[in-house]
N, C-alpha and C positions, 0 to 999 in steps of 0.2 A: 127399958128391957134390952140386956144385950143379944145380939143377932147369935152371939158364940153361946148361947145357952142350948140345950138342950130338947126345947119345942119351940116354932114356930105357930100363927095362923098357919091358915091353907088357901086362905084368898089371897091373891097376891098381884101386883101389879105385873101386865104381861107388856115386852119387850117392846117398844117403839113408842109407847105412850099412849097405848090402847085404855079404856074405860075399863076400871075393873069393879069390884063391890068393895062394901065396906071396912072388911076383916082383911082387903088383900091391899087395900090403902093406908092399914095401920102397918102393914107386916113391910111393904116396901120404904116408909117413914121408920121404921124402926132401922133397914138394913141402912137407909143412907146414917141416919143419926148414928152409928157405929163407926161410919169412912168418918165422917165428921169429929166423930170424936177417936180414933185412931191420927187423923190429922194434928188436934190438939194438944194430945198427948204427947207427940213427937217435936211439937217446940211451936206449933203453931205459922209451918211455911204457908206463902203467898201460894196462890195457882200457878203464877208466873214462876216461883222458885220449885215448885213440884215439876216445874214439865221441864227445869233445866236441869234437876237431877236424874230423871225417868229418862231423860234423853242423853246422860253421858253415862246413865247405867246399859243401853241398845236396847230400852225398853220405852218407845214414844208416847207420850198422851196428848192431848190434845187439849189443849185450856178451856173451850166450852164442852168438850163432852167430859171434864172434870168437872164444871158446873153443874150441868146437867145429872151427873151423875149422884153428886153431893146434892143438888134439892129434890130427889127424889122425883125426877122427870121420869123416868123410864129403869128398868134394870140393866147393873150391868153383865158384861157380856165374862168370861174368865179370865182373858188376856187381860182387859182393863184392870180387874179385881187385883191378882199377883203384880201387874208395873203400877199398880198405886201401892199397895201394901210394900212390896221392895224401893219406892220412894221414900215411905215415910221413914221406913225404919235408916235408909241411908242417910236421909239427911238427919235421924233422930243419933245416929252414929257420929255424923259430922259434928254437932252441937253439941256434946259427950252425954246425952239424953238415955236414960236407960227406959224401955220399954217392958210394960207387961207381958209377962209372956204369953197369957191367951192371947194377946192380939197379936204375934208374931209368928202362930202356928201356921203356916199357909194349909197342914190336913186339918185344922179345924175349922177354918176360913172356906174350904172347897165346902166341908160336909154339912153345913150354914148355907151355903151360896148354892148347892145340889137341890135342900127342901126347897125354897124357893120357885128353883127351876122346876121340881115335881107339884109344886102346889098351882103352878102357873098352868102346867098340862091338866089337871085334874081341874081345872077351873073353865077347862072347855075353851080356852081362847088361844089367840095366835101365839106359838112358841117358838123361838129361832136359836133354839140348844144345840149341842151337839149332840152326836147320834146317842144312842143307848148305850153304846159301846162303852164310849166315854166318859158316862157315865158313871161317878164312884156309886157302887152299891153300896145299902145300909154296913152301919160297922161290924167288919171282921166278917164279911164276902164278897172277894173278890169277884172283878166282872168275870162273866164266861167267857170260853177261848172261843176259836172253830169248831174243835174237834169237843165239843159241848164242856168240856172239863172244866175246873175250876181250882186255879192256881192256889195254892197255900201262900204265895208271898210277890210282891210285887218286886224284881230283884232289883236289887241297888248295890253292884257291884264294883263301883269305881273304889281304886285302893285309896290310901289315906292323902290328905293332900301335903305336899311339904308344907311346913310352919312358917319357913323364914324367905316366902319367894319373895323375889326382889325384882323388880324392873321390869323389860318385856312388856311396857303399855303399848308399844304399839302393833304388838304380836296378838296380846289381846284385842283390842279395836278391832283386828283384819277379825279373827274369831266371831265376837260381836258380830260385827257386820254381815254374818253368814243368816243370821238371826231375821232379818230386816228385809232379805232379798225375797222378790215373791217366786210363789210354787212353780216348779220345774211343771215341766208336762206328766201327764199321768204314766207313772210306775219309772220316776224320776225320783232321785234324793240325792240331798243337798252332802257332797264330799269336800275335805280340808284333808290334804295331804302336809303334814307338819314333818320338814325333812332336814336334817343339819348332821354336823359330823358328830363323832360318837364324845359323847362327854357334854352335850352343848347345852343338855335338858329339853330334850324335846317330850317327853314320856310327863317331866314335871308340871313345864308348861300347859298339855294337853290337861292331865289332871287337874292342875289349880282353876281352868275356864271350868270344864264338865261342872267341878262343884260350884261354880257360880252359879249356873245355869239350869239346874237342877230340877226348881219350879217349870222351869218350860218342858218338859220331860217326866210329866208326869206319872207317867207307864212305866218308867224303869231305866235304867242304862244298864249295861251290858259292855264288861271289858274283856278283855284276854292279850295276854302276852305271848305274842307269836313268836317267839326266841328263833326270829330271825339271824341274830348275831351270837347267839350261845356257842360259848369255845364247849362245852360239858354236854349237850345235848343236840338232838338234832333241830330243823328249823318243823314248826307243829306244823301237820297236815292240817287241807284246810275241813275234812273229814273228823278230824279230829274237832276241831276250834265251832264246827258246827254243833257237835252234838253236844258239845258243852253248855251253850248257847241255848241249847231245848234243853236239857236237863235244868238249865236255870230259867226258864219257861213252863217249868212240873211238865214236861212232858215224860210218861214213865219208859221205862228202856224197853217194855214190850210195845209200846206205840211206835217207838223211831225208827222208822223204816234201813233198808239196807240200801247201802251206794250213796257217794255222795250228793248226785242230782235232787234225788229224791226228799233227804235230808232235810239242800239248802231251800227245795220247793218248799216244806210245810214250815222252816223256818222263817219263811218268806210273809208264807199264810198268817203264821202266828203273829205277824207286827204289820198286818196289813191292818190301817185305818187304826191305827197306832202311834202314837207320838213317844218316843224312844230314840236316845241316843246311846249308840257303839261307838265305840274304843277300842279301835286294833289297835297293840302298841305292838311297834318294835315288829315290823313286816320287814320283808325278805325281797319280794318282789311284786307283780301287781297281783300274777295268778294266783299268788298265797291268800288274794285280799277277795277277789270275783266273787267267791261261793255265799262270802260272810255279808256281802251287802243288801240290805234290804230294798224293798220295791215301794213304799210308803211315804208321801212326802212328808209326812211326820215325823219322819225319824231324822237322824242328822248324823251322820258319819265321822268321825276323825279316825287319821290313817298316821302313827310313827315310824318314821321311819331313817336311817344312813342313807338309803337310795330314794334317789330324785322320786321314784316312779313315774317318767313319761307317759306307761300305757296307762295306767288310771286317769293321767289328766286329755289325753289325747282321746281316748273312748267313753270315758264315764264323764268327762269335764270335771273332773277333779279340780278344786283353787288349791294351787302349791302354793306354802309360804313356808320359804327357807329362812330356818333359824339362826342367826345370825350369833357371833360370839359377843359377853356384854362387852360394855362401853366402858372406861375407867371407872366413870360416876356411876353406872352401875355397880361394878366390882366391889366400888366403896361401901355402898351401899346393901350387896349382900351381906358382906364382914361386918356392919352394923348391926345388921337384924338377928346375926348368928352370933354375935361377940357381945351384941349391946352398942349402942348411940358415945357412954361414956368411955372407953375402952378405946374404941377407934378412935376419938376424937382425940385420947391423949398423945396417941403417937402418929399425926399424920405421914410421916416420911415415912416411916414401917409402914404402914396402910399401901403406902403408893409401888412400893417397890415390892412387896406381897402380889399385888394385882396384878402389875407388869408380868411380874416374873409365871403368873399364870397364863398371862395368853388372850384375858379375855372367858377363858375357858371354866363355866361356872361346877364342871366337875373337881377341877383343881384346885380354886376355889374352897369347896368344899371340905376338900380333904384336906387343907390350911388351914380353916376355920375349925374343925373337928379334935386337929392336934392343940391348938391354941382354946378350946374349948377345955379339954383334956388337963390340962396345964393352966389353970388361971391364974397362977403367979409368975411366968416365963412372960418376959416383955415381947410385945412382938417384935420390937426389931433383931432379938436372938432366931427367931422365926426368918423374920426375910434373911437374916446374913446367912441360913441354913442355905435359901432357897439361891442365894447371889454365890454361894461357897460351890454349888452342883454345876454352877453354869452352863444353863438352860437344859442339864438332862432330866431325863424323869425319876429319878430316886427318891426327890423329897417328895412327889406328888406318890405317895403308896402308905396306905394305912393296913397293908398286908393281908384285907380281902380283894377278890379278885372283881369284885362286884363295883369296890371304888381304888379303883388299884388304876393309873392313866394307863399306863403303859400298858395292862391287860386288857382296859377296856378298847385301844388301840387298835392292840393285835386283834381283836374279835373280827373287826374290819378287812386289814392288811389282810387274814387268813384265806379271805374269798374272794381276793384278785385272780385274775390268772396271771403268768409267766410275765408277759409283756408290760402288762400294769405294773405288777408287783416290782419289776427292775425299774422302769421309770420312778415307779415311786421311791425307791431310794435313791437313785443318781439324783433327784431333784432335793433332797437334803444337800446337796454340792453345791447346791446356785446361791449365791450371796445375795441377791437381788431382792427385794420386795414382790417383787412379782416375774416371773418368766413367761417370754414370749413362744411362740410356735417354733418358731426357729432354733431357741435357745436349748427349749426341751428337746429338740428332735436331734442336735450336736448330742448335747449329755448320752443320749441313748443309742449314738451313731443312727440313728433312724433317716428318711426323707421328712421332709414337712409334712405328704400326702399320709405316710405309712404312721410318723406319730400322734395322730390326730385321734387314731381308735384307742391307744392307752388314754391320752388325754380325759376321752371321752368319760372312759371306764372309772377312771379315778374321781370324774365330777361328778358323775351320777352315785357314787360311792361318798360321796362328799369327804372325799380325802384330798379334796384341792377345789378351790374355788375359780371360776372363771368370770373374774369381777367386771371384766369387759371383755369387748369380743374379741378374743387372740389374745389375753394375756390372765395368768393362773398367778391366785397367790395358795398358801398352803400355812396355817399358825403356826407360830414358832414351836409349840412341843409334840404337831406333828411335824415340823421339820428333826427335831430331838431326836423322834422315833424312828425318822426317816434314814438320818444318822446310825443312829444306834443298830437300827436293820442292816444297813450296807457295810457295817463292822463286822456283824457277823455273818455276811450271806456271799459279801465280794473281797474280793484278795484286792491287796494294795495295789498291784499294778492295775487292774481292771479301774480303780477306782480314779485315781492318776491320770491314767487315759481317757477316763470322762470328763474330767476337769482340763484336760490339755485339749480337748476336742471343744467345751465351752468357751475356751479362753481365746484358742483359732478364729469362735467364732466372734466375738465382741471385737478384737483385734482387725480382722480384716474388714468389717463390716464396718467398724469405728473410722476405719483409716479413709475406706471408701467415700464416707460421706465425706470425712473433715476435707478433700480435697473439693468437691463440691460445694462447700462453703468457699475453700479459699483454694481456689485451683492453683495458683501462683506460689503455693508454698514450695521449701524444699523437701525431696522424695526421701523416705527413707528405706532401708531394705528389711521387710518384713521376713519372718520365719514363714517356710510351707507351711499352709495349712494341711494337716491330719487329713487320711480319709475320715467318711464320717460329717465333720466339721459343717455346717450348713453356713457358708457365707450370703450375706444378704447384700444384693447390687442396686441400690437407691436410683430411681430413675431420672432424677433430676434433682436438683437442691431443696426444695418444699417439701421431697418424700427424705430426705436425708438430714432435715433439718426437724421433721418431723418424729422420725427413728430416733434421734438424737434428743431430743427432749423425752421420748417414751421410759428409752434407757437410762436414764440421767442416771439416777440411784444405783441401778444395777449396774454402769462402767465403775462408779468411783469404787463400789463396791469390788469389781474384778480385777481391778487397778492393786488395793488393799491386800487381796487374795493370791495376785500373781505375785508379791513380793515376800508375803509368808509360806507360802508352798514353794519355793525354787525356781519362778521363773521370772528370773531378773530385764530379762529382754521383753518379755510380754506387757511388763510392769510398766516399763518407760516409755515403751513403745505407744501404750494403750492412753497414757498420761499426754504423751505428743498428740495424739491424735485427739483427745475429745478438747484439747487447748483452747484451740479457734472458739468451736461452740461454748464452754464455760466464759471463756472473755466477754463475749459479745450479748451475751443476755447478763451479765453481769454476777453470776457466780462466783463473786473473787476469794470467796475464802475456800471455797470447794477446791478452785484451783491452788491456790496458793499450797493449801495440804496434798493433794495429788502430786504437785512436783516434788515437794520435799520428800515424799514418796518415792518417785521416780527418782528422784536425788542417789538414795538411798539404796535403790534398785543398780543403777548405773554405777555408782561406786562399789557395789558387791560383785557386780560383773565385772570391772576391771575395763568400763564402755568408754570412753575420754568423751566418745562425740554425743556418748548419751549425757555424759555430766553435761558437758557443754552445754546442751540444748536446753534441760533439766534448768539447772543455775540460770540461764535466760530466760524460761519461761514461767521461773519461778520469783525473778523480778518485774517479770509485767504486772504479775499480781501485786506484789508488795508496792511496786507504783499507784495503782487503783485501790491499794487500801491506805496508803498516805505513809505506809513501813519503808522512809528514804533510806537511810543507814544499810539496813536489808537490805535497798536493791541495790542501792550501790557494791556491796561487798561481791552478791552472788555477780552483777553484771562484769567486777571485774577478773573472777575468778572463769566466768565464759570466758572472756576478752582471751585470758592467757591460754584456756584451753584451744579455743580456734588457732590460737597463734602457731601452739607447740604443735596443731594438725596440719599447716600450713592451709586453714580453711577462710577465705577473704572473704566469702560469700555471707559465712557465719558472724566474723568479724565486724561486719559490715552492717548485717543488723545487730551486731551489740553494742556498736558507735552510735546507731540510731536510738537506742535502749536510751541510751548516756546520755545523747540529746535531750529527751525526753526529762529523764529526772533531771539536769541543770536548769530545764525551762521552770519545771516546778518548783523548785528550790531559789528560782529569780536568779539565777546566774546567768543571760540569754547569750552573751557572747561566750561564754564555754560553751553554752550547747552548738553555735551556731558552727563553734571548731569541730564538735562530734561529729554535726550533719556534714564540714566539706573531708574529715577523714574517710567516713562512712563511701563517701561518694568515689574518693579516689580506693579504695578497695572494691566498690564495685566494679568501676573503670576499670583496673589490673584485672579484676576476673571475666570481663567481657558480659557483665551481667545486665544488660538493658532494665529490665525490673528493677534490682535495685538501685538503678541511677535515679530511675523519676522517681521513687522514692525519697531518695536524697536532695534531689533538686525539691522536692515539696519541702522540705523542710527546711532546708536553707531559706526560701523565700519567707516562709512563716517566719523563721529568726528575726529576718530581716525587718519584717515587719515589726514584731517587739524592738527593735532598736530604733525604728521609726524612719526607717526606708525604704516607704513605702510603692516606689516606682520600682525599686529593682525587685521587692518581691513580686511587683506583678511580673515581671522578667519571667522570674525562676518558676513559679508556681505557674504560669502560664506554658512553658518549655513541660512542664512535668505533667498536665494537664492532659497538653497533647502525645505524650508517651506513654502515659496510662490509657488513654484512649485506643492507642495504637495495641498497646501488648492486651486489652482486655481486660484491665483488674479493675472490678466495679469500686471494691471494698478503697482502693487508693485514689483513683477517680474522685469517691465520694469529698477525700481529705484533699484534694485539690481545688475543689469548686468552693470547698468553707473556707480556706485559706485563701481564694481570690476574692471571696466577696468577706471576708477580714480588710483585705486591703484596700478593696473599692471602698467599702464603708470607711475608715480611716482618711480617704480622700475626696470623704465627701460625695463619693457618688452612690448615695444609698440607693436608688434605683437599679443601679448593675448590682450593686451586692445584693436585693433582695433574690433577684433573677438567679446568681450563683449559691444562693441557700438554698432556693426549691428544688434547683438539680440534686444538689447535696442529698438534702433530707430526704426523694425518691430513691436515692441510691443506699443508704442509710437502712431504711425501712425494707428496701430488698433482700440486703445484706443480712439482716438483723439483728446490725449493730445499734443495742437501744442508749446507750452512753453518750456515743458522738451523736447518734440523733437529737438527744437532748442540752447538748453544746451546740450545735447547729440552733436549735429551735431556740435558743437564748439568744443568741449573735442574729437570727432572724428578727425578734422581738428589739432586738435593740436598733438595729436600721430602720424597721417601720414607726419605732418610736419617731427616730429620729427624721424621719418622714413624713413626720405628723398623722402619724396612724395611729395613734391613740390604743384606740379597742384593739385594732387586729395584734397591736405588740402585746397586750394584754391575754389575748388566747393563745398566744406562741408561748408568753413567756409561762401561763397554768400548764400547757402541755408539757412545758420542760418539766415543772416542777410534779409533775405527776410522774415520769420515768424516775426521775433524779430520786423522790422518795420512795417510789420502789426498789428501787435500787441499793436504800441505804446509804447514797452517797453524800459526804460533806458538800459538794456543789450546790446544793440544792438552796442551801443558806444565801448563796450569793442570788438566785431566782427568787427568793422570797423578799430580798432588802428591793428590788425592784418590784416585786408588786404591790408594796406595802412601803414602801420610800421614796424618795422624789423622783422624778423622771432622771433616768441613767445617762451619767456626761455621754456626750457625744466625739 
């Protein structure tokens, strides 16, 4: 006998496993043999695979009281009934199992599972139901309200769900999990403030869970569109969104009282001891949200929204989960489900450069998949060259309603800044960076740091900019488009000019600040005033400047790029001298390598000699570190003649040094060892103590490759102690490796290991990770040689851990020793 049938007995087993009579032992043997055979049906899962499904649906069962429930121990309870029946059918879905449809009704399943519960009460024994309330009444009468009435329909107002959603598992999950938490305190209910920038799908996402969820909400859900961001209309009172709320409640418009208080009280009454979820989409603010929230722990709230709402989560504890834009493999993967699996799959490069050029952003997205839907014989890559041809504006993203239109959906947003926001928000289309700092924004806007912090604010709560970490904002590329697009038509070009000369002050002098902190012994160059406005940033010591200087990495080369296509050729080389130091020394060499050619480029349009000069030699230290000889020699000698023509020794003098350097690498060591005594005697003429123990280092090293090994303890020892004198840790460091070169060489690997740990402290200070890792080789090789086995074995993994970081060819030479015979001595 099916339980889905239309009579049941009346005796029935009552809950916990109480004695019942005869007719109530058949009728509870009947309901389990139903789950039993709902079970079979659907492909026949273990208990063990039912409670792994029921548990990544956020509906838990329990494996013995699945038992229990299946041998007709006791009855169950509803919750059990709906996450067993949504078990079976998921996994009868997973195994491509098609199920009868009586057994997948869940209202024929409750109005089954209801006799029961009334046959258990009429049987005079213990009942642990829910109230009456809860009750489904016989079919086609609904329960009674408060106000004694009786609805004509139970609302089920959520709009249609999208077809083709795609991704967001772990958006869903956080959703779920609201499911799971136990009951607040009384006249408490469970809020999700679902919040992202306009276009992200937050409205979709809310949608797609609600109809998952459905079964647990048995009373009804309740939606409304608060057209918080409507350009056409105004944002709904919450007066309004109330009575709509009782009108879908049958309450008649003579019962609904006047004023809002009074309204949201009987709307309140009406979902008290109620199980109901609401759906505000698309809120404004929190006070639009207050009036609409019920008092019921049954019910469950979701709130959409552009703005954060801090007051919801601050006073109602509202869980914010900020929707984030998708991932590529998402993107991929929407355009699959809306194009088809074989479609995408034929043109992966159109797929990828479609998605990019969206942003992430699945309204754009959309409106790509829509035209290419439209068109089923247009290849997509005519599509993305559409999208590569606008670069990065919003024109291909418009299917010419305003509803999926980017740029309208945009402006909805932008409209409800105020003054201060609003202009920040378009100066920050000016910032080339991946992300901007406090500082950066506060230059753009001519602001203080103190004073830009409330636009900031206003724009994140707005979700027109993210604040991905603390003190630094990104913004997606086609609200940068729009941001653009806005300060086209809102600021005059000098305004605009002046924001970007005011940004450029600020990376400049902030840039220059630090590199000198890294390497205080550089030489000075003469920076442009900064701008008023300009917010210069004073690094308080080299950890906070070395620190800055890693944050900004992207955003220099990036201003570097920008000051050379905008007209400011001085900022361009200037900005490329100064972040030098730091790209050399964590090993950035291609980053730098293009920055100078940049700067190159920069200085030769300005008509700079000493900026080439500089440019052209710091653009062969790179091509030194990347193994491009030919290169550096050209650019070093092309320095060479420009210090010359400046009559600059100083410059000269590290270009001779340069020179050294490539003949060493190139195995010519007696030419290098001429650079290092030219090098030396143009420091000398210039009176330049620094550069002499510079020189004297290097000669001694020469000497060593030539195998002279007493005079370069000489010189390296002379330079050791003037480095020490003048304070340059960074050449210090290249003194102590090049005496314990030497010691090692003559056999006293004891002093040489002593002269590598100096080294490598001062190395690791600096945060020179290159020489660290020649160090920590030439370390490994004396303890070898020392009969240190192991310890030259961890020096020498430590090298080869920088060295592959780094990308460097060196690293092959550390690996034929860890992995080859013990290294000549």
């Amino acid at each position: 006998m099916s339980i889905l049938a239309p009579t049941l007995p009346r005796d029935v087993a009552t809950p916990g496993g109480c004695g019942v009579g005869e007719t109530g032992r058949e009728a509870l043997l009947a309901f389990a043999e139903e789950l039993r055979r709902l079970r079979q049906l659907a492909g026949g899962p273990s208990l063990n695979t039912l409670v792994a499904v029921a548990a990544r649906r956020g509906r838990p069962l329990a494996r013995s009281t699945l038992s229990d429930k299946l041998n007709a121990k006791s009855l169950p309870d509803w919750d059990f009934v709906t996450g067993y029946l949504g078990a079976c059918v998921a996994y009868a879905e997973q195994a491509g199992t098609r199920l009868p449809a009586d057994l997948t009704d869940p209202a024929r399943w409750k109005t089954a599972y209801w006799r029961l519960r009334d046959a258990a009460r009429a049987d005079g024994r213990r009942a642990v139901a829910p109230t009456d309330r809860d009750r489904p009444a016989p079919a086609g009468t609904p329960p009674p309200q408060p106000d004694g009435r009786t609805p004509e329909f139970v609302p089920r107002q959520l709009p249609a769900a999208v077809r083709h959603f795609a991704g967001r598992s772990a958006a869903l999950a956080t959703l779920t999990a609201l499911l799971a938490e136990p009951a607040g305190p009384p006249g408490t209910v469970p809020i999700s403030t679902i919040c992202g920038t306009a276009g992200v799908g937050k409205t979709t996402l809310a949608v797609h869970w609600a109809h998952q969820v459905t079964d647990r909400f048995p009373d009804g859900q309740l939606y409304v569109n608060l057209r918080g961001y409507d350009p056409d209309a105004p944002a709904l009172a919450p007066a309004e969104a109330v009575a709509g709320f009782l009108e879908a409640l049958a309450v008649p418009p003579e019962r609904i009282p006047v004023g809002l208080a009074s309204q949201a009280a009987l709307y309140r009454s009406l979902l008290a001891d109620r199980r109901m979820l609401v759906l505000l989409d698309n809120a404004r603010d929190a006070d639009q949200v207050r009036p609409l929230l019920p008092s019921s722990p049954g019910c469950l709230v979701l709130v959409t929204s552009r703005n954060q709402l801090p007051g919801l989560v601050t006073a109602e504890g509202a869980r914010p989960l900020l929707l984030d834009l998708l991932s590529p493999a998402q993107g991929r993967e929407l355009l699959s489900r809306r194009l088809g699996a074989v479609r995408v799959a034929a043109e992966p490069q159109a797929v990828d450069r479609i998605v990019a050029a969206a942003a992430g952003l699945p309204l754009a997205l959309a409106i790509v998949a829509a035209r290419a839907a439209t068109h089923p014989d247009f290849p997509l890559a005519r599509l993305a060259a559409e999208l590569t041809a606008t670069r990065g504006a919003l024109d291909a993203f418009s299917d010419g309603e305003a509803g999926s239109d980017v740029r309208a959906v945009l402006s909805w947003s932008y409209r409800g800044l105020d003054p201060a926001a609003a202009g920040l928000f378009r100066a920050l289309g000016t910032h080339p960076g991946p992300d901007v700092s406090v500082a950066a924004a506060a230059s753009l806007a001519a602001l203080s740091t103190a004073e830009v912090r409330r636009p900031l604010a206003v724009l994140t709560r707005a979700n027109l900019l993210t604040e991905h970490t603390p003190g630094r904002y990104t913004l997606h590329d086609l609200l940068r488009a729009y941001a653009v697009e806005s300060a086209l038509q809102t600021d005059s070009a000098g305004l605009r000019r002046a924001a970007l000369g005011r940004l450029l002050d600020h990376y400049l002098h902030t840039a220059y600040a630090a590199a000198l902190l890294l390497h205080r012994h550089r030489d000075d160059i003469d920076l442009p005033a900064a701008r008023p406005g300009a917010t210069v940033v004073e690094p308080a010591d080299r950890d906070e400047a070395w620190a800055w200087l890693a944050a900004e990495h992207r955003a220099l080369l990036a201003a570097i790029d920008l000051a050379a296509e905008h007209g400011w050729p001085t900022h361009a080389w200037q900005l490329a001298w100064s972040v030098n130091t730091y790209l050399d020394r964590v090993g950035a060499w291609p980053d730098q390598s293009r920055v100078q050619e940049v700067a190159l480029r920069a200085a030769t349009a300005a008509v700079d000699r000493d900026g080439q000069a500089r440019a052209h030699r710091n653009r062969a230290v790179a091509c030194l570190r990347l193994g491009a000889y030919d290169e550096a020699h050209d650019h070093l000698e092309r320095s060479r003649h420009l210090y010359a023509e400046l009559g600059d020794r100083v410059g000269g003098g590290r270009t001779e040094l340069n020179l050294g350097i490539l003949a060493e690498r190139q195995g010519d060591h007696r030419r290098a060892l001429e650079h290092a005594q030219r090098a030396h005697r143009l420091f000398e003429a210039a009176g330049h103590a620094q550069g002499q123990a510079n020189a004297l280092n290097n000669i001694g090293w020469y000497h060593i490759q030539l195998g002279d090994h007493a005079r370069a303890l000489d010189y390296c020892g002379r330079a050791l102690a003037q480095q020490q004198e003048t304070g340059n840790r960074y050449w210090e460091a290249h003194a102590w490796d090049s005496l314990g070169y030497a010691h090692h060489h003559l056999g006293r690997h004891r002093e040489a290991i002593d002269c590598y740990r100096h080294a490598l402290a001062l190395w690791r200070e600096t945060g020179e990770r290159y020489f660290e890792a020649i160090t920590l080789m030439h370390l490994g090789d004396s303890q070898q040689a020392a009969a240190e086995p192991d310890a030259a074995r961890v020096a020498w993994r430590h090298a080869l851990e920088v060295l592959d970081r780094l990308g460097h060819p060196d690293a092959a030479q550390v690996r034929e020793r860890l992995t080859g015979p013990p290294a000549p001595q």
